[in-house]
N, CA, C and O atoms as a GROMACS GRO file, in nm:
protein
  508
    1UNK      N    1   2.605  -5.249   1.436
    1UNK     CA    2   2.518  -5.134   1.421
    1UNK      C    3   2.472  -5.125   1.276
    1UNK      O    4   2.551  -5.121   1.182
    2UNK      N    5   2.349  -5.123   1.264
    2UNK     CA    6   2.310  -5.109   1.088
    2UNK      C    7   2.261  -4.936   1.106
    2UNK      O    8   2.194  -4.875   1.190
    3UNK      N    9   2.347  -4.892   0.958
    3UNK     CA   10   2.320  -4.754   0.925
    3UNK      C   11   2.236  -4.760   0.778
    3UNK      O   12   2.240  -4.832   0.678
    4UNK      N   13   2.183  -4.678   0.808
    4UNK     CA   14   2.100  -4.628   0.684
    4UNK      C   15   2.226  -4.524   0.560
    4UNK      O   16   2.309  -4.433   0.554
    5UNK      N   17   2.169  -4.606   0.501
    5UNK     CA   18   2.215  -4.457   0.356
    5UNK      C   19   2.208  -4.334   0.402
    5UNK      O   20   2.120  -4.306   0.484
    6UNK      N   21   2.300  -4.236   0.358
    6UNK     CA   22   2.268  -4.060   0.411
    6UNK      C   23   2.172  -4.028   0.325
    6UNK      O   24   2.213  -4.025   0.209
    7UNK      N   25   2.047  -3.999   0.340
    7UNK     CA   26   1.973  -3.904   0.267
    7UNK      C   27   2.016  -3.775   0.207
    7UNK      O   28   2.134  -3.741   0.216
    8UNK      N   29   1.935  -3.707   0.152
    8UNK     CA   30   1.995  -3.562   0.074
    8UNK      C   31   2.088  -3.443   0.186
    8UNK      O   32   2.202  -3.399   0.198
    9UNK      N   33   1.960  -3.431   0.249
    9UNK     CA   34   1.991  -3.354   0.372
    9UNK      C   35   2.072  -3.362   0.434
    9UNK      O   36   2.160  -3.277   0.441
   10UNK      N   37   2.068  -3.495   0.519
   10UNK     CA   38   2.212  -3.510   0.548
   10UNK      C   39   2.399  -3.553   0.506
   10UNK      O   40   2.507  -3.582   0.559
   11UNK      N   41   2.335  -3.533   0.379
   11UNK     CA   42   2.457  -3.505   0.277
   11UNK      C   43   2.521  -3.390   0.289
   11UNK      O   44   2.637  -3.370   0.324
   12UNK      N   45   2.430  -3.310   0.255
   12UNK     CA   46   2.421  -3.156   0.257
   12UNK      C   47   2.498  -3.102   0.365
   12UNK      O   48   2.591  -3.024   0.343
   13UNK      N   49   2.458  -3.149   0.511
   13UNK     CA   50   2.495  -3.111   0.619
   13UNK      C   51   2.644  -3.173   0.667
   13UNK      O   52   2.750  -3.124   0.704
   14UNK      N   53   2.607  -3.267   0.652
   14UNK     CA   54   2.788  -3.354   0.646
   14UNK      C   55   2.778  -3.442   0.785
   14UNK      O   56   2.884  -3.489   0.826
   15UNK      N   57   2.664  -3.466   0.856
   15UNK     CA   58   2.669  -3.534   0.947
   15UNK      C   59   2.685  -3.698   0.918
   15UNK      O   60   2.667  -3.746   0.806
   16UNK      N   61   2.715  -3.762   1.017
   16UNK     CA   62   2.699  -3.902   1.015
   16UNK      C   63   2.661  -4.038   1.176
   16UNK      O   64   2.691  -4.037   1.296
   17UNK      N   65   2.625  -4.084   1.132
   17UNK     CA   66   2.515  -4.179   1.269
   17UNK      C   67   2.647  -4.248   1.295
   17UNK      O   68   2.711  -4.297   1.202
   18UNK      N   69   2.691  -4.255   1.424
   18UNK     CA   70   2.746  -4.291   1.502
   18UNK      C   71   2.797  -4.403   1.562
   18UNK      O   72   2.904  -4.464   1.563
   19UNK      N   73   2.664  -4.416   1.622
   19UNK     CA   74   2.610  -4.524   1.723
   19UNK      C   75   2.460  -4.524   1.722
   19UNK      O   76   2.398  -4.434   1.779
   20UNK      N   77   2.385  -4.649   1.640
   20UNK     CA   78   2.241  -4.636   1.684
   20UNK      C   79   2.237  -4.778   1.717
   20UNK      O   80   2.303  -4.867   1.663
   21UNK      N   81   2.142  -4.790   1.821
   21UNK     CA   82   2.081  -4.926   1.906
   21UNK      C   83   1.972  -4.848   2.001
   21UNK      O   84   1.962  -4.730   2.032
   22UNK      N   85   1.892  -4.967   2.035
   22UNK     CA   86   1.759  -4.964   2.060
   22UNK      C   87   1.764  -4.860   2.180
   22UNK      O   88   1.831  -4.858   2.284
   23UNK      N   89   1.637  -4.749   2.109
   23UNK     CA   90   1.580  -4.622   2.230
   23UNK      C   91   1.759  -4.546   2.191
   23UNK      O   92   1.777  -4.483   2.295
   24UNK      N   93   1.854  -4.528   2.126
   24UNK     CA   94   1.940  -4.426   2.105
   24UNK      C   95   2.009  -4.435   1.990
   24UNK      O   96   2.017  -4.523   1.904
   25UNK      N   97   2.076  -4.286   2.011
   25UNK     CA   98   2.127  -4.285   1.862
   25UNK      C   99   2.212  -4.135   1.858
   25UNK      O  100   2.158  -4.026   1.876
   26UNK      N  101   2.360  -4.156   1.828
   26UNK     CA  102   2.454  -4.059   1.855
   26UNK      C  103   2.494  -3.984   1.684
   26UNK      O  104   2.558  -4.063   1.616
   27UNK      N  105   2.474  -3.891   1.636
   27UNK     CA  106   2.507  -3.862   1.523
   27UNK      C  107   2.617  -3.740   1.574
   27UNK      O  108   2.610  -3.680   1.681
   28UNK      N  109   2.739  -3.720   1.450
   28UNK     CA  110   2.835  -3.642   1.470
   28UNK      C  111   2.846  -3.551   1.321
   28UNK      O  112   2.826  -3.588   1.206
   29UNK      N  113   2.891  -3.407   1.381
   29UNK     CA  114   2.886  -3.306   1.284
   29UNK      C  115   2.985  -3.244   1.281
   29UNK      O  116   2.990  -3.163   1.374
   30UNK      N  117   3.111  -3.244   1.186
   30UNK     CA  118   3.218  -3.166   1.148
   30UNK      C  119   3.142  -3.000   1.149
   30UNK      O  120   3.047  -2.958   1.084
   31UNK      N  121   3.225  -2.936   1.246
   31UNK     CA  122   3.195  -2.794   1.234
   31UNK      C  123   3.239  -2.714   1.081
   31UNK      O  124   3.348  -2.658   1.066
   32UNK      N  125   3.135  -2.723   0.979
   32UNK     CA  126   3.130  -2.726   0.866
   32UNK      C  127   3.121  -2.544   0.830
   32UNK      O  128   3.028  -2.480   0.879
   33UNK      N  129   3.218  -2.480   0.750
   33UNK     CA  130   3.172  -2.325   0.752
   33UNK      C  131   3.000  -2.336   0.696
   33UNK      O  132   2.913  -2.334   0.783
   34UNK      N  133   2.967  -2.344   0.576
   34UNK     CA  134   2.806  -2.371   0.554
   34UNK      C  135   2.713  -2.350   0.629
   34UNK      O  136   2.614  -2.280   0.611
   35UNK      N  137   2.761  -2.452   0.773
   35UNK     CA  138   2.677  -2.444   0.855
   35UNK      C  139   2.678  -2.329   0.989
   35UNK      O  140   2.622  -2.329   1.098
   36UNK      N  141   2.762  -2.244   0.928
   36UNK     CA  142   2.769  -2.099   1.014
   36UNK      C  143   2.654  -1.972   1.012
   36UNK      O  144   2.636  -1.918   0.903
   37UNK      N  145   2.593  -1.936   1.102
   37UNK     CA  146   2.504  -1.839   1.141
   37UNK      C  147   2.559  -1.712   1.077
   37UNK      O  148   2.609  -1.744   0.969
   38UNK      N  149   2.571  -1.571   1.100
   38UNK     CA  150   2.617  -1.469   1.077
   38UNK      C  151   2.706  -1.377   1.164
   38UNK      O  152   2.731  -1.260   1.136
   39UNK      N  153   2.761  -1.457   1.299
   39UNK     CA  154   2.859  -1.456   1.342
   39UNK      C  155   2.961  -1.576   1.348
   39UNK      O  156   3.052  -1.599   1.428
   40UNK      N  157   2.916  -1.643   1.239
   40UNK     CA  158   3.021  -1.753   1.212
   40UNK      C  159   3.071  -1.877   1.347
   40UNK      O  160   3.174  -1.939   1.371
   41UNK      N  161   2.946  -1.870   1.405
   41UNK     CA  162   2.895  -1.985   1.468
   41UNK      C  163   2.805  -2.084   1.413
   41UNK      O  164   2.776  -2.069   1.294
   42UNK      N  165   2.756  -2.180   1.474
   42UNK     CA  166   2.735  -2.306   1.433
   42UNK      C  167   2.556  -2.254   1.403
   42UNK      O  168   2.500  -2.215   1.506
   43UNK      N  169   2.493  -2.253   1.309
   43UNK     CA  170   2.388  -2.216   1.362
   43UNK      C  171   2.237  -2.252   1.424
   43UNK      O  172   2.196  -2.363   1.387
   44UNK      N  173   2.161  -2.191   1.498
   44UNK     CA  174   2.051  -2.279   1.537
   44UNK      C  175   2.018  -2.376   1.487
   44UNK      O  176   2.008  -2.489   1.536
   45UNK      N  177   1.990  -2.323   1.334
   45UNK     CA  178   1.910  -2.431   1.289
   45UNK      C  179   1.960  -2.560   1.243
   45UNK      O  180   1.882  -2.650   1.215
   46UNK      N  181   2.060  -2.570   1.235
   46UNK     CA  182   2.169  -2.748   1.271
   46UNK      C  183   2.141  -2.753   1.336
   46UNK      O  184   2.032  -2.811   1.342
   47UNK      N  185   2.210  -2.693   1.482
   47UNK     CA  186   2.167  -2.734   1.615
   47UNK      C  187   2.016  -2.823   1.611
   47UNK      O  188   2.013  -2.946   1.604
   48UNK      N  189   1.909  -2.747   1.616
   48UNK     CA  190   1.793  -2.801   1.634
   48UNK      C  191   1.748  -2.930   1.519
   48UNK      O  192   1.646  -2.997   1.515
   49UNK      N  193   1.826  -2.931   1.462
   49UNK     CA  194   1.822  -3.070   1.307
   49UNK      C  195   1.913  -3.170   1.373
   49UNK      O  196   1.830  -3.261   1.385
   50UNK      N  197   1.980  -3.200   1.404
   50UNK     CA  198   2.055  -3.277   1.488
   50UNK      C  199   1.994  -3.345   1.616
   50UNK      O  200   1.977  -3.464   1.640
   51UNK      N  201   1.960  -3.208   1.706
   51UNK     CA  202   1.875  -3.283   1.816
   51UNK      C  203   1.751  -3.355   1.748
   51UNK      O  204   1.715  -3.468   1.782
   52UNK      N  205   1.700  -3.293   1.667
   52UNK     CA  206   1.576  -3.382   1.582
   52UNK      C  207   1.612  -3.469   1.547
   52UNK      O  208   1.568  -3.567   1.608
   53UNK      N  209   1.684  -3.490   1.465
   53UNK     CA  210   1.699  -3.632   1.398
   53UNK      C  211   1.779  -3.733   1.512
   53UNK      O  212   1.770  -3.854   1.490
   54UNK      N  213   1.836  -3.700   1.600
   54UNK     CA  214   1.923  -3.768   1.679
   54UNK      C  215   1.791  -3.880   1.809
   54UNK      O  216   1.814  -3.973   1.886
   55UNK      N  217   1.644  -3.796   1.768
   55UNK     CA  218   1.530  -3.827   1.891
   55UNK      C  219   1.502  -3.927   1.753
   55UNK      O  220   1.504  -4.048   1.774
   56UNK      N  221   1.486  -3.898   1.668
   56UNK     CA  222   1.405  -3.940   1.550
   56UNK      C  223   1.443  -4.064   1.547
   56UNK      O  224   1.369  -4.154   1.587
   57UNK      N  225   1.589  -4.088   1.490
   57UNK     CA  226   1.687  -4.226   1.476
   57UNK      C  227   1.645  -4.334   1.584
   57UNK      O  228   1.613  -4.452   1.565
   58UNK      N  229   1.653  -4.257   1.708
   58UNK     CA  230   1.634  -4.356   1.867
   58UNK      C  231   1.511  -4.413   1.852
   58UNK      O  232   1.512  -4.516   1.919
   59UNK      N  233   1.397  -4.398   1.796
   59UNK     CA  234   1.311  -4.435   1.855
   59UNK      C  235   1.241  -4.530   1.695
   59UNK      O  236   1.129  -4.581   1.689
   60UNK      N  237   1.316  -4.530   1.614
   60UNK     CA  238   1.353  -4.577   1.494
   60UNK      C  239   1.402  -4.742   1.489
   60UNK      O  240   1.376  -4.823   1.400
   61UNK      N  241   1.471  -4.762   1.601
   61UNK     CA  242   1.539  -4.867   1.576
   61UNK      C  243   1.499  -5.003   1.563
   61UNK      O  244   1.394  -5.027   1.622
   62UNK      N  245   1.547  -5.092   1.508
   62UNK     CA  246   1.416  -5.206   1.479
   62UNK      C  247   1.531  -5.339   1.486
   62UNK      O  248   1.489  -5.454   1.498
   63UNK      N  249   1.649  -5.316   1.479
   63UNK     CA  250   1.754  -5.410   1.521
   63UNK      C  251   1.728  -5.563   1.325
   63UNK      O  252   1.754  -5.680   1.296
   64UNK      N  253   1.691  -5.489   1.287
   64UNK     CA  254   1.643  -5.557   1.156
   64UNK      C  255   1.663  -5.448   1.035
   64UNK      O  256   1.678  -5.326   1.047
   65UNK      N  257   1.660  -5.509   0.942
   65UNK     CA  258   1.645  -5.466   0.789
   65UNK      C  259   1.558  -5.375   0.763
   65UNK      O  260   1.583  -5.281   0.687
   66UNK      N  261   1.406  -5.398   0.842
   66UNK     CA  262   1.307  -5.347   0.866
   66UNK      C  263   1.329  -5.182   0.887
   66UNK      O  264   1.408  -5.124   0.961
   67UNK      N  265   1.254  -5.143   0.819
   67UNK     CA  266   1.292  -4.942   0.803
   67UNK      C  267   1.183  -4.922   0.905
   67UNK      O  268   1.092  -5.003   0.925
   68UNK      N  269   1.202  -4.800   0.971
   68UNK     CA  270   1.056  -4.789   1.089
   68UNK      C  271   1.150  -4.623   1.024
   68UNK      O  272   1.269  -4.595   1.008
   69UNK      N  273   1.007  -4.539   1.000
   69UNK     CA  274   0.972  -4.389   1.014
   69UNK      C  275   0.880  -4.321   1.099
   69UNK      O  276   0.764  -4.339   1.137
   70UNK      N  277   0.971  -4.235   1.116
   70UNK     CA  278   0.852  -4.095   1.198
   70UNK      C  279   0.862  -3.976   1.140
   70UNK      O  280   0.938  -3.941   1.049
   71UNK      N  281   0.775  -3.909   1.205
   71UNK     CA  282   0.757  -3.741   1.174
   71UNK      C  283   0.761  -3.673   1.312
   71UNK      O  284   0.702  -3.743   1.395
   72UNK      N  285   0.791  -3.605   1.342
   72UNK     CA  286   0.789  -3.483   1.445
   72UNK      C  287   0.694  -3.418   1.471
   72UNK      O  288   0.660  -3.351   1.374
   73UNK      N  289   0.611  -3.400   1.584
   73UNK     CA  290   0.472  -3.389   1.605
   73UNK      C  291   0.509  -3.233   1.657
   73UNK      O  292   0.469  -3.129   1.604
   74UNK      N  293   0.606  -3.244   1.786
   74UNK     CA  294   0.672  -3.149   1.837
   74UNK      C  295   0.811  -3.152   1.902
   74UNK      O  296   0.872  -3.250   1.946
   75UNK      N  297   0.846  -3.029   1.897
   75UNK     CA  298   1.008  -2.974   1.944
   75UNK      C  299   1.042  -2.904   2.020
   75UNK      O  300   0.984  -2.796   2.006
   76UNK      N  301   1.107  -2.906   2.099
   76UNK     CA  302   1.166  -2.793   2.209
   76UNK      C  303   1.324  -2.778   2.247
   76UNK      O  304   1.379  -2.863   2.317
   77UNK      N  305   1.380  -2.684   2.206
   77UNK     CA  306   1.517  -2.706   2.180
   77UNK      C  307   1.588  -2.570   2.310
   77UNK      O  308   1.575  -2.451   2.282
   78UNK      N  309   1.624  -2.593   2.380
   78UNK     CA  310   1.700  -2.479   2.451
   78UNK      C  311   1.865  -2.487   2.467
   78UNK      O  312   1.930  -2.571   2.529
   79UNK      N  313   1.921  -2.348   2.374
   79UNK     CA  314   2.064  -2.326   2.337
   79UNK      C  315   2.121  -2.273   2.468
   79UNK      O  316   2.082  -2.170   2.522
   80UNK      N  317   2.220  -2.355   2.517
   80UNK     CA  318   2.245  -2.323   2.651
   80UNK      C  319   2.385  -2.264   2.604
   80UNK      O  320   2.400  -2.149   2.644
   81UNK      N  321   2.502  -2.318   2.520
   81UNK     CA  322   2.648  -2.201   2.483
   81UNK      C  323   2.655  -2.235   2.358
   81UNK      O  324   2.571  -2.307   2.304
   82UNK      N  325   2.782  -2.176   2.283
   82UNK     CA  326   2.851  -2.169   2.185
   82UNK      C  327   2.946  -2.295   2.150
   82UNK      O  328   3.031  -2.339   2.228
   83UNK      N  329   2.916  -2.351   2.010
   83UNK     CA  330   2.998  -2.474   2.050
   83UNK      C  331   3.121  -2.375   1.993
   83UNK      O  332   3.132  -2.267   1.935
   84UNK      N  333   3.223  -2.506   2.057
   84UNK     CA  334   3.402  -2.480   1.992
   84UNK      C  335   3.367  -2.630   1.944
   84UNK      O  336   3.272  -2.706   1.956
   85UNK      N  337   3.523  -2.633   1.872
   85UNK     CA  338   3.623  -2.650   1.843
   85UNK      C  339   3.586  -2.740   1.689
   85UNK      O  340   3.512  -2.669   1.622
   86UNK      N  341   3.615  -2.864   1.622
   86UNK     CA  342   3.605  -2.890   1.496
   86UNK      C  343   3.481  -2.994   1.445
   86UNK      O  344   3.468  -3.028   1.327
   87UNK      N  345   3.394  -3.038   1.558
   87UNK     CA  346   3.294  -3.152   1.562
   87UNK      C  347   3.182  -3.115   1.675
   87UNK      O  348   3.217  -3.025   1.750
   88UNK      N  349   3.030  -3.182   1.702
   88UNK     CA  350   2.981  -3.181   1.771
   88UNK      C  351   2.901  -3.314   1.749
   88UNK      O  352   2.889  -3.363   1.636
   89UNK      N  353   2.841  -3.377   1.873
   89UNK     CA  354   2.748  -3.484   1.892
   89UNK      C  355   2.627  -3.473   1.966
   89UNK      O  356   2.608  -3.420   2.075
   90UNK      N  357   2.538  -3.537   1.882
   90UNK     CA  358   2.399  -3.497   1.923
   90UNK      C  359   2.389  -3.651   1.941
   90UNK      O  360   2.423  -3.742   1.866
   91UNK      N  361   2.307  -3.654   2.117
   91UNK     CA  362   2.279  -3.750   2.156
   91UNK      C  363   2.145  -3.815   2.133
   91UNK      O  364   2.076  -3.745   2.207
   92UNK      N  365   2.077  -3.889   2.088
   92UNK     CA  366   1.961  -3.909   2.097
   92UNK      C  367   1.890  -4.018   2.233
   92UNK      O  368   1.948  -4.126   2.250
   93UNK      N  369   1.764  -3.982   2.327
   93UNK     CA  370   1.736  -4.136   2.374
   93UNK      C  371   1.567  -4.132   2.421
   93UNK      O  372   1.517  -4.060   2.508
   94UNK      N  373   1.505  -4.222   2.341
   94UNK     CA  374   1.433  -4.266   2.377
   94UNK      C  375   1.360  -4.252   2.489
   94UNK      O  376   1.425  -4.301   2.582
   95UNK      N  377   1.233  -4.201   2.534
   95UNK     CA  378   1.207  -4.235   2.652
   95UNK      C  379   1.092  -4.287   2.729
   95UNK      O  380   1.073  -4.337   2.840
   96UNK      N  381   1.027  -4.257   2.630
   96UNK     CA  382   0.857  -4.363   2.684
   96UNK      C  383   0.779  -4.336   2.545
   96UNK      O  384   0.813  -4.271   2.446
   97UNK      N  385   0.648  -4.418   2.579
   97UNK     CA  386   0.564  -4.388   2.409
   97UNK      C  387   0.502  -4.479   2.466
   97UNK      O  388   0.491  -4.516   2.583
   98UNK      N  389   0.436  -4.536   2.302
   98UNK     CA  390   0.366  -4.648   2.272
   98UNK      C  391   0.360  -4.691   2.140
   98UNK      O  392   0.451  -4.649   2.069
   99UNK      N  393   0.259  -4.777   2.077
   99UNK     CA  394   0.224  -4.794   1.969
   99UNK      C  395   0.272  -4.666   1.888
   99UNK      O  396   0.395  -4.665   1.876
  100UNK      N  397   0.218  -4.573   1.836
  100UNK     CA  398   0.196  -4.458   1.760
  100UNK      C  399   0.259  -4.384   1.827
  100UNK      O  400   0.362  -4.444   1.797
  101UNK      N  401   0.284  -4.330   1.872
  101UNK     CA  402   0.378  -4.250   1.917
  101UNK      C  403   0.477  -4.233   2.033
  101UNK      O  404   0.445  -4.294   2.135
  102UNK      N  405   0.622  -4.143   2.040
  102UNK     CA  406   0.694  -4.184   2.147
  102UNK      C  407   0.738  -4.056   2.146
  102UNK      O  408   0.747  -3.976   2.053
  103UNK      N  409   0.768  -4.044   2.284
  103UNK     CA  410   0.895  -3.932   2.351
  103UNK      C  411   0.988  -3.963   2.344
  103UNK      O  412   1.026  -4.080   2.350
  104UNK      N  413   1.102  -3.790   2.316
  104UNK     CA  414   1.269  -3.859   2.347
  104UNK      C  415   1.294  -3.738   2.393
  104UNK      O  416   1.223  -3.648   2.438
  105UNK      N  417   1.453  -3.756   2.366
  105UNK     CA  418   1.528  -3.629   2.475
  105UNK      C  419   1.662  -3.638   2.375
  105UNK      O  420   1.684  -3.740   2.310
  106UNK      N  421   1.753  -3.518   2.369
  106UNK     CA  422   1.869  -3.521   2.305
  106UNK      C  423   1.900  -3.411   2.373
  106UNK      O  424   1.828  -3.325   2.422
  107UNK      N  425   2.072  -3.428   2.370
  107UNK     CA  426   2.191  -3.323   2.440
  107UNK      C  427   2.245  -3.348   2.325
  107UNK      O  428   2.218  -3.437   2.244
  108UNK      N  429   2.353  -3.234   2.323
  108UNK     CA  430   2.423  -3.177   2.153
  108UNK      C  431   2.543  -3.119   2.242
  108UNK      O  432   2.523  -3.013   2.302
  109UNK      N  433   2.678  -3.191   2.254
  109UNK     CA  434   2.796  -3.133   2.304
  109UNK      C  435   2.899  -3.101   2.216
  109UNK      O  436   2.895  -3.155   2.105
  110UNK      N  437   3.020  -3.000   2.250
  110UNK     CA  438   3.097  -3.001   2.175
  110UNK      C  439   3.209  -3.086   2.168
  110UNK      O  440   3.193  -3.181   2.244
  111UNK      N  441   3.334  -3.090   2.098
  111UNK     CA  442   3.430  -3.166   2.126
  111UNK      C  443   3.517  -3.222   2.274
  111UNK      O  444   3.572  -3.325   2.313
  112UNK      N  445   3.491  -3.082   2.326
  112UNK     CA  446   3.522  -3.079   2.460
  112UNK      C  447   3.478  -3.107   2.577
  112UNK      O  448   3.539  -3.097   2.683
  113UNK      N  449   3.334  -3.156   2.553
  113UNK     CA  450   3.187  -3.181   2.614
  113UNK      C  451   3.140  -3.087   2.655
  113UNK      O  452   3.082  -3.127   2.756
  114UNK      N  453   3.122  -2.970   2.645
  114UNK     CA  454   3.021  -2.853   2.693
  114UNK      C  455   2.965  -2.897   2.615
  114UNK      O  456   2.988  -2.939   2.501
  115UNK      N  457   2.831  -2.883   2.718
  115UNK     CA  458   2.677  -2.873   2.694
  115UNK      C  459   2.680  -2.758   2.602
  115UNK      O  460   2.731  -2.650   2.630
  116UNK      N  461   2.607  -2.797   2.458
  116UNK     CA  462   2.567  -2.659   2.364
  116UNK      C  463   2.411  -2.638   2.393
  116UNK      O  464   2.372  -2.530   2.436
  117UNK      N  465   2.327  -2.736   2.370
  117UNK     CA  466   2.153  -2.717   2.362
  117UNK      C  467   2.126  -2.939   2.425
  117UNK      O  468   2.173  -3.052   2.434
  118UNK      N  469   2.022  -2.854   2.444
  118UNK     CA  470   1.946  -2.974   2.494
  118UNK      C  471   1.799  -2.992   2.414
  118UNK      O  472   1.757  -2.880   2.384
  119UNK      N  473   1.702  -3.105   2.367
  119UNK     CA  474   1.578  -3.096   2.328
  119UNK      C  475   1.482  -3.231   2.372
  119UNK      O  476   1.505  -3.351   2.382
  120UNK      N  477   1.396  -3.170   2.388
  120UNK     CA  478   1.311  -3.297   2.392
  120UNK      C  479   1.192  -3.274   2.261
  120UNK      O  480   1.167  -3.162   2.218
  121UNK      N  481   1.128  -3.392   2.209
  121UNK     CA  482   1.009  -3.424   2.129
  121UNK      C  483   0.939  -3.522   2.152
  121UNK      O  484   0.965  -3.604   2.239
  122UNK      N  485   0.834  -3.527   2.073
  122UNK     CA  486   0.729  -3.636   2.040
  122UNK      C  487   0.740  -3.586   1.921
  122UNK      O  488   0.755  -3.472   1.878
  123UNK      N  489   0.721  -3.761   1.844
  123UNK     CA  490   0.726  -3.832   1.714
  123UNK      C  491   0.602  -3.930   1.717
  123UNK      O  492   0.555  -3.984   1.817
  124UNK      N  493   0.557  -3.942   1.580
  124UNK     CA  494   0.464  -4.013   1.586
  124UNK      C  495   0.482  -4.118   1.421
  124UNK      O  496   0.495  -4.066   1.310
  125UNK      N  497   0.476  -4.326   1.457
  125UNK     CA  498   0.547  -4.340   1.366
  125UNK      C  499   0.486  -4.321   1.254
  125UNK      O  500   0.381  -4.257   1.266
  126UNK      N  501   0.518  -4.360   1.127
  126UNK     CA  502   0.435  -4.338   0.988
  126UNK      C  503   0.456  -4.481   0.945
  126UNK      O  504   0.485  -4.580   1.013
  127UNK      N  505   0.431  -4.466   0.798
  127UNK     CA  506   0.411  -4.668   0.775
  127UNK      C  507   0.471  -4.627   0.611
  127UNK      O  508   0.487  -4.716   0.527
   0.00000   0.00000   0.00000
């Protein structure tokens, strides 16, 4: 599996890539206080950065040295529970496209595997 360097952001956040290979890509997130809402849950907006980047990575993959980027055209994220316990994984996968642009889909579970949120996007690549 070739990983990329953590960027700023995801420094910040404390996540790390998993598992990436072609059309997917699993990133994992220590339930970090930082990243607590104002009832000291995990908050949306990880949540929805995770499923993003987790569609982003998948459709990224180039099985080479070769860097491939995108941007996020659009997002749709629906929070279905509360995660527990000390980690969560955001799934990323691939699912159709073309040239310039592609669809994906990501699920975000907790340690325990409850379903937390689910998302789908379109990405479109950059050069």
């Amino acid at each position: 599996m070739m990983v990329e360097d953590p960027y700023p952001f995801q420094r910040h956040l404390g996540f790390s890539i998993t598992d990436w290979a072609e059309d997917t890509c699993t990133l994992e997130q220590p339930m970090l206080e930082h990243l607590g809402n104002r009832n000291g849950i995990l908050h949306g907006g990880a949540i929805a950065t995770l499923l993003d980047t987790s569609m982003g990575y998948a459709g990224c993959w180039t099985g080479t040295e070769q860097v491939r980027k995108t941007v996020t055209l659009s997002l749709n994220v629906n929070y279905i529970a509360q995660a527990r316990g000390t980690i969560v994984r955001a799934t990323g996968r691939k699912t159709g496209g073309g040239r310039k642009t592609f669809f994906a889909e990501s699920r975000l579970t907790d340690e325990d595997g409850t379903l937390v949120a689910s998302a789908t996007g379109v990405f479109r690549y950059i050069s």
